[in-house]
N, C-alpha and C positions, 0 to 999 in steps of 0.2 A: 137854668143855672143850678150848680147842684148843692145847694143849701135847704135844708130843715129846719121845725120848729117842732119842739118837743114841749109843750106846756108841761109834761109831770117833770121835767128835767129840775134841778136845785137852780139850776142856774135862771138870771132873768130872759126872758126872749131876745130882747137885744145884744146881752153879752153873747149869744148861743150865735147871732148873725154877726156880730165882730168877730169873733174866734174862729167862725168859718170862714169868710172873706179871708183874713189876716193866713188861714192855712192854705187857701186857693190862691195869694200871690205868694206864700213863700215857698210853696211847691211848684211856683212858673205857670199853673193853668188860666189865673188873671196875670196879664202882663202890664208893663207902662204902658200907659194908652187907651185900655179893652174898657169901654164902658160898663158900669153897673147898670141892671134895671132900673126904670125908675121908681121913686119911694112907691110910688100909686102900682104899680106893676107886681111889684117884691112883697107889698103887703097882701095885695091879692094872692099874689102865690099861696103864700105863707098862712094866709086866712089869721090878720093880726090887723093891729092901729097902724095906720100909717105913722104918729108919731112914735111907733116902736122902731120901723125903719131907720125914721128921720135922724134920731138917738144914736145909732148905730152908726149910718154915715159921718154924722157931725165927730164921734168919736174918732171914726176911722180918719177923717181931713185930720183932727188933731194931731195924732198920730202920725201926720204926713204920710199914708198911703193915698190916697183918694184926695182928688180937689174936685170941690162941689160950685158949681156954675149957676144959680138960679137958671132955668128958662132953657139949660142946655143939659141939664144932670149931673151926674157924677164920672167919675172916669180915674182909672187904677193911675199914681202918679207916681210911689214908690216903688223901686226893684227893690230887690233882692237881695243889696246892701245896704239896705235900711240902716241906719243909726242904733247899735245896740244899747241898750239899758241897761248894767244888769244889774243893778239896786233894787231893780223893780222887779225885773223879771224874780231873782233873790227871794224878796217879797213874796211874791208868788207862790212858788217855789216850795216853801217852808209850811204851809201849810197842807200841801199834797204829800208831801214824803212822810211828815208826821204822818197823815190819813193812811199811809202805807206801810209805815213800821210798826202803828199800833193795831194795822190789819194780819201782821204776824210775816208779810215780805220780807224775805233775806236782801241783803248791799246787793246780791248777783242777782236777784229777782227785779228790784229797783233797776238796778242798771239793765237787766237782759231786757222791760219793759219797754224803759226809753230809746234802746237801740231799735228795736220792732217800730216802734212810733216813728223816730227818725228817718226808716229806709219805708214807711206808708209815705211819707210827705213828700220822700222824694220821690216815689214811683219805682222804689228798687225793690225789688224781689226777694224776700225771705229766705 
């Protein structure tokens, strides 16, 4: 699976395995259906706590991508019409673009970023 774990990252290690998953089904490469590793598998990968996984998945079920089975795993359950948020996303949001305006980014830097961002997720070509 192609997810990382960045200990020097700002972020915590689970948010860093939500935000990938959540980018690998809305780019279509997890689909409905496509099992996750399991917690024991992914932390081995990852060289992490299993309940850093654990954390991650329980998020991700919340979320409604992933339903978690005891005994059977997990498995990708939202497409790619997910339910959008955008209070939250909003949230979000407000806090990055400040980090970007007072990084000295012009409105056509911000947006020329997100457009690049946009056409990685989907697999389009720059």
């Amino acid at each position: 699976m192609l997810i990382s774990a960045d200990p020097s990252d700002d972020q915590p290690i689970y948010r860093q395995i939500v935000d990938q998953l959540r980018q690998l089904i809305a780019a279509g490469t997890l689909r409905p259906g496509a099992p996750l590793p399991s917690v024991r598998q992914l932390a081995a990968d990852l060289g992490v706590n299993l309940n850093t996984v654990a954390i991650a998945y329980r998020e991700l079920a919340s979320e409604g991508l992933v339903e978690i089975k005891h005994g059977r795993g997990a498995r990708v359950t939202a497409d790619r019409q997910q339910r959008f948020d955008e209070e939250r996303v909003r949230k979000l949001l407000v806090p990055i673009l400040s980090k970007m305006i007072l990084g000295g980014k012009t409105d056509g830097e911000i947006v020329g970023l997100v457009h690049e961002e946009l056409q990685a997720i989907r697999g389009e070509h720059k």
